[in-house]
Backbone bond lengths (Angstrom), bond angles and torsions (degrees), N, CA, C in turn:
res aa  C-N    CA-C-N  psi(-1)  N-CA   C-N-CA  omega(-1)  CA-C   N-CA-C  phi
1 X - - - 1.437 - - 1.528 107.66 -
2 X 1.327 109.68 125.37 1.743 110.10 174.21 1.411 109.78 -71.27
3 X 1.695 103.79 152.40 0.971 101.52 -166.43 1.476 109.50 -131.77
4 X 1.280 107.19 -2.07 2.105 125.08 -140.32 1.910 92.31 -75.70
5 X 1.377 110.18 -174.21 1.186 94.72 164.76 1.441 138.84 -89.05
6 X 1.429 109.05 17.23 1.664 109.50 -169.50 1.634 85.57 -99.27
7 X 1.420 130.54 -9.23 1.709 108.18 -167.11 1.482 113.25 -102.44
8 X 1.406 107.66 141.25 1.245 121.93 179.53 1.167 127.58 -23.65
9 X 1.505 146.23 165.10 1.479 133.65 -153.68 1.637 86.45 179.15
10 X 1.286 109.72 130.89 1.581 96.89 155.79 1.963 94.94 -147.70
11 X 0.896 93.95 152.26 1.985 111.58 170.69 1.829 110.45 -83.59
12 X 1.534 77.95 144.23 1.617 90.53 153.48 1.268 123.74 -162.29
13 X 1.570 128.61 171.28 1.200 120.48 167.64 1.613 129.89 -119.27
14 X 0.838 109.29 102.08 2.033 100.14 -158.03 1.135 110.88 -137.96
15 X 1.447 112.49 121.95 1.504 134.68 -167.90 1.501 113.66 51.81
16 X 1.580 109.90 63.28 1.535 124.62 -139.94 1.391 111.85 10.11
17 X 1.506 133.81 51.38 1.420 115.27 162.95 1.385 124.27 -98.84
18 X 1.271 151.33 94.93 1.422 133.95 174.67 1.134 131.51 -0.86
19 X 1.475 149.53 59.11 1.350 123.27 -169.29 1.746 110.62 -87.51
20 X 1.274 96.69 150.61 1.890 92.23 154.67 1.541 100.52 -147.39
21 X 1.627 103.07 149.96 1.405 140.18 -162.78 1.576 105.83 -100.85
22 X 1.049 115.95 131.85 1.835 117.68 173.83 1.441 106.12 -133.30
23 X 1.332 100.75 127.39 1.381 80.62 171.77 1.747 122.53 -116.81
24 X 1.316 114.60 -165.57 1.320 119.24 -6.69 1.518 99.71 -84.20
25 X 1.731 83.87 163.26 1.554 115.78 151.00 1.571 103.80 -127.97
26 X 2.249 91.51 168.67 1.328 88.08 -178.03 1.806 88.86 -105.30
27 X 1.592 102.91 179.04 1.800 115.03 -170.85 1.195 103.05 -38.59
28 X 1.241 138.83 -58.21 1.725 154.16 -171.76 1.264 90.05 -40.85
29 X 1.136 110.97 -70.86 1.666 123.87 -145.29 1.813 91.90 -54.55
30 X 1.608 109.32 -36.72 1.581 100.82 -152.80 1.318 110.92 -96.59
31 X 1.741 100.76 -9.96 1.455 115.42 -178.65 1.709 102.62 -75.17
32 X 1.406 109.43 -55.72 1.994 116.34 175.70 1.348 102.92 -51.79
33 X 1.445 129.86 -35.67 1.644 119.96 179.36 1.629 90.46 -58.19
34 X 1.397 110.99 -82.78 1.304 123.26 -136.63 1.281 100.38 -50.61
35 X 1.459 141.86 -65.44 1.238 164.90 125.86 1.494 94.35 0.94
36 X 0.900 146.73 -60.66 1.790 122.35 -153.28 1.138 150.11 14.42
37 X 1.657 107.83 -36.30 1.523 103.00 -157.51 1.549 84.93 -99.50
38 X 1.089 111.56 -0.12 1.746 113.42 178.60 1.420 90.38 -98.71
39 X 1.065 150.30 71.06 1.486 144.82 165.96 1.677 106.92 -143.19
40 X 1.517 106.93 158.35 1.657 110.37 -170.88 1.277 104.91 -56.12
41 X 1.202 126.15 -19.34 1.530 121.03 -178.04 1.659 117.19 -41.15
42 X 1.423 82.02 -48.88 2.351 91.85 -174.05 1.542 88.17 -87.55
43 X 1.286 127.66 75.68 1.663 123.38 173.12 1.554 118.69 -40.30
44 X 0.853 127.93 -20.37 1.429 123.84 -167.18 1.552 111.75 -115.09
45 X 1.308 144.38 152.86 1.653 149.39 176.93 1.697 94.28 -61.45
46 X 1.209 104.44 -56.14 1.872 118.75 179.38 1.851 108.10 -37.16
47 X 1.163 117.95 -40.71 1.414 139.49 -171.57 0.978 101.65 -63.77
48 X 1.789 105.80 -83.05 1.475 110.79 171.80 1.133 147.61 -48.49
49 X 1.499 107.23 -22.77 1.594 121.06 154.55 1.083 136.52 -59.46
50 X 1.494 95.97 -38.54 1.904 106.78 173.24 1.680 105.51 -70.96
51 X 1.204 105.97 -33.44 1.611 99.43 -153.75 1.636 98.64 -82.48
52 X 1.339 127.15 -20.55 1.694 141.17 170.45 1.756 90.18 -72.41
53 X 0.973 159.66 -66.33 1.124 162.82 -173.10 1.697 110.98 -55.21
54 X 1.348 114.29 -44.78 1.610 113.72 174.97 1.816 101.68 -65.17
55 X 1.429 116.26 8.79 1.718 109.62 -168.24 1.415 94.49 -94.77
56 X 1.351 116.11 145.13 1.649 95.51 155.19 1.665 111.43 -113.52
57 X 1.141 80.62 128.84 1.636 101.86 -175.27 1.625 112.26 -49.60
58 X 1.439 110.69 -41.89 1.747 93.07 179.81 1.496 96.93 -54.75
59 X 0.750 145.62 40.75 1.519 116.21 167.01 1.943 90.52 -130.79
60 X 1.423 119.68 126.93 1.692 118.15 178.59 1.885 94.27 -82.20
61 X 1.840 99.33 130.94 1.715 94.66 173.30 1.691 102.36 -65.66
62 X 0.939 127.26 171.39 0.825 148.83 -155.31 2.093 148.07 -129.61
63 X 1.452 170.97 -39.06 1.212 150.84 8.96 1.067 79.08 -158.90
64 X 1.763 144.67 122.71 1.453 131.11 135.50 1.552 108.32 -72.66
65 X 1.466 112.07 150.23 1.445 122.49 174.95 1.828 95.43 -134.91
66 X 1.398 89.87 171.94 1.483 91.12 164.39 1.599 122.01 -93.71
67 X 1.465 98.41 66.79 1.832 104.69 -172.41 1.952 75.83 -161.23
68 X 1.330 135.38 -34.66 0.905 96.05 174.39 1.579 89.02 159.91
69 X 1.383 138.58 -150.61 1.416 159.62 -164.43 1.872 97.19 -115.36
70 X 1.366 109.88 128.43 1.513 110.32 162.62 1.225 112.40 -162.29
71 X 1.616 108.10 141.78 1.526 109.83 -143.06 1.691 85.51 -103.06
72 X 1.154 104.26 143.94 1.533 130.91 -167.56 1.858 108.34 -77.79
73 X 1.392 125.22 115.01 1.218 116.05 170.81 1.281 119.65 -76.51
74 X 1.655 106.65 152.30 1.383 101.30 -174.66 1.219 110.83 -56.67
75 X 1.344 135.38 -55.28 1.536 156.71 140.62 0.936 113.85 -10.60
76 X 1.458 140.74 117.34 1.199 152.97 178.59 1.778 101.60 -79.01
77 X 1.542 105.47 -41.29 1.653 118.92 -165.74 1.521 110.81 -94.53
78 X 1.350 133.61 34.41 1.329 147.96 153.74 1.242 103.32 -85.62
79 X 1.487 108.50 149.47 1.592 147.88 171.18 2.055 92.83 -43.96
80 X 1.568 92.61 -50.14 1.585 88.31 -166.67 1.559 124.43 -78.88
81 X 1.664 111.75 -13.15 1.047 130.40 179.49 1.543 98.01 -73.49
82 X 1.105 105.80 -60.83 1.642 106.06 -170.43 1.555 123.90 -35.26
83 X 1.650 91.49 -52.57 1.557 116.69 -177.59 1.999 111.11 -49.63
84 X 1.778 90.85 -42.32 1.334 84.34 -176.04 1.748 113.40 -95.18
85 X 1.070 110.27 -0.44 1.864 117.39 157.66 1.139 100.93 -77.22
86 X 1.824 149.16 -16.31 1.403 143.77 156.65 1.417 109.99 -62.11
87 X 1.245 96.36 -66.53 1.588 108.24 178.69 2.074 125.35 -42.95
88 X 1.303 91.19 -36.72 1.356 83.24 174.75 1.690 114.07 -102.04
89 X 0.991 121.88 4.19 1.628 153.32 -157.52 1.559 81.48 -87.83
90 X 1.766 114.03 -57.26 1.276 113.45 -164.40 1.308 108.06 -74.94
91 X 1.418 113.12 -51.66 1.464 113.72 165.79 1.762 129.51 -27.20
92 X 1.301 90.60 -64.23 1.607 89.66 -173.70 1.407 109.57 -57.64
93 X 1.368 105.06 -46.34 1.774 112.55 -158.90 1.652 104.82 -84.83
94 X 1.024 111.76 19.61 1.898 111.80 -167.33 2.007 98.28 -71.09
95 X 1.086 104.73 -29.52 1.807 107.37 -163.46 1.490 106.81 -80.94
96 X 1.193 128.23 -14.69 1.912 151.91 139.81 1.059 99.99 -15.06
Protein backbone atom coordinates (compact mmCIF):
# COMPACT_ATOMS: atom_id res chain seq x y z
CA UNK A 1 0.00 0.00 0.00
CA UNK A 2 1.49 3.51 -0.94
CA UNK A 3 2.08 5.58 1.44
CA UNK A 4 4.48 8.72 0.17
CA UNK A 5 3.03 12.05 0.08
CA UNK A 6 1.48 12.31 -3.39
CA UNK A 7 -1.08 9.18 -2.46
CA UNK A 8 -4.49 9.50 -1.65
CA UNK A 9 -5.64 9.54 2.05
CA UNK A 10 -9.10 9.94 3.16
CA UNK A 11 -10.46 9.99 7.11
CA UNK A 12 -13.03 8.49 8.99
CA UNK A 13 -14.75 7.99 12.09
CA UNK A 14 -16.45 4.61 12.91
CA UNK A 15 -17.53 3.15 16.03
CA UNK A 16 -15.53 6.16 17.45
CA UNK A 17 -12.37 4.68 15.90
CA UNK A 18 -10.05 6.96 13.81
CA UNK A 19 -9.62 5.37 10.59
CA UNK A 20 -7.43 6.59 7.66
CA UNK A 21 -7.43 5.14 4.07
CA UNK A 22 -4.25 5.19 1.66
CA UNK A 23 -4.40 4.32 -1.31
CA UNK A 24 -4.54 2.45 -3.29
CA UNK A 25 -6.55 -0.19 -1.90
CA UNK A 26 -8.66 -2.74 -3.48
CA UNK A 27 -12.87 -2.79 -2.35
CA UNK A 28 -12.05 -5.66 0.32
CA UNK A 29 -9.28 -3.98 1.68
CA UNK A 30 -11.55 -0.67 2.20
CA UNK A 31 -14.65 -2.50 3.00
CA UNK A 32 -12.56 -4.64 6.28
CA UNK A 33 -11.13 -1.04 7.19
CA UNK A 34 -14.30 0.73 7.14
CA UNK A 35 -16.41 -2.09 8.57
CA UNK A 36 -13.95 -3.56 11.15
CA UNK A 37 -15.63 -4.45 14.02
CA UNK A 38 -17.51 -6.79 11.62
CA UNK A 39 -14.23 -8.53 10.63
CA UNK A 40 -12.74 -12.16 11.72
CA UNK A 41 -10.73 -10.35 14.12
CA UNK A 42 -13.81 -10.22 16.95
CA UNK A 43 -14.29 -14.20 16.13
CA UNK A 44 -17.34 -14.67 17.87
CA UNK A 45 -21.23 -12.79 17.33
CA UNK A 46 -20.69 -12.27 21.41
CA UNK A 47 -17.49 -10.04 20.43
CA UNK A 48 -19.04 -8.20 17.94
CA UNK A 49 -21.89 -7.35 19.92
CA UNK A 50 -20.07 -6.08 22.76
CA UNK A 51 -17.74 -4.08 20.76
CA UNK A 52 -21.08 -2.29 18.63
CA UNK A 53 -22.45 -1.64 22.13
CA UNK A 54 -19.09 0.00 23.66
CA UNK A 55 -20.09 2.75 20.53
CA UNK A 56 -22.19 5.47 21.46
CA UNK A 57 -24.57 5.90 18.98
CA UNK A 58 -25.32 9.69 19.41
CA UNK A 59 -22.43 10.20 17.61
CA UNK A 60 -23.30 9.24 13.30
CA UNK A 61 -19.80 7.22 12.04
CA UNK A 62 -18.78 9.06 9.65
CA UNK A 63 -15.99 9.12 6.01
CA UNK A 64 -14.76 12.59 4.64
CA UNK A 65 -13.68 12.20 0.94
CA UNK A 66 -12.85 14.76 -1.41
CA UNK A 67 -16.60 14.91 -2.77
CA UNK A 68 -17.69 15.67 0.59
CA UNK A 69 -18.99 14.06 4.23
CA UNK A 70 -20.82 10.48 4.11
CA UNK A 71 -22.26 8.85 6.89
CA UNK A 72 -21.15 5.24 7.17
CA UNK A 73 -23.85 2.33 7.27
CA UNK A 74 -23.98 0.08 9.88
CA UNK A 75 -24.19 -2.60 7.09
CA UNK A 76 -21.45 -3.13 5.07
CA UNK A 77 -24.12 -5.16 2.52
CA UNK A 78 -26.53 -2.17 1.61
CA UNK A 79 -27.07 -0.61 -1.82
CA UNK A 80 -25.58 2.53 0.08
CA UNK A 81 -22.58 0.94 1.51
CA UNK A 82 -21.51 -0.35 -1.71
CA UNK A 83 -21.89 2.97 -3.50
CA UNK A 84 -19.64 4.48 -0.95
CA UNK A 85 -16.86 1.47 -1.15
CA UNK A 86 -17.13 2.77 -5.11
CA UNK A 87 -16.80 6.12 -4.22
CA UNK A 88 -13.79 5.92 -2.22
CA UNK A 89 -12.42 2.91 -4.40
CA UNK A 90 -12.34 5.81 -6.99
CA UNK A 91 -10.77 8.14 -4.78
CA UNK A 92 -7.91 6.29 -3.58
CA UNK A 93 -7.07 4.53 -6.85
CA UNK A 94 -7.58 7.76 -9.20
CA UNK A 95 -3.41 8.28 -9.53
CA UNK A 96 -3.42 4.44 -11.39
Amino acid sequence: MATGADSARITAKVQGRDITLHGPMTKDEIRSTIWWWQSADHKTSQEREERQHDHDDSHKDVITTLAGYYEVSPDPRTPEAERLVDLVYDELNSNE
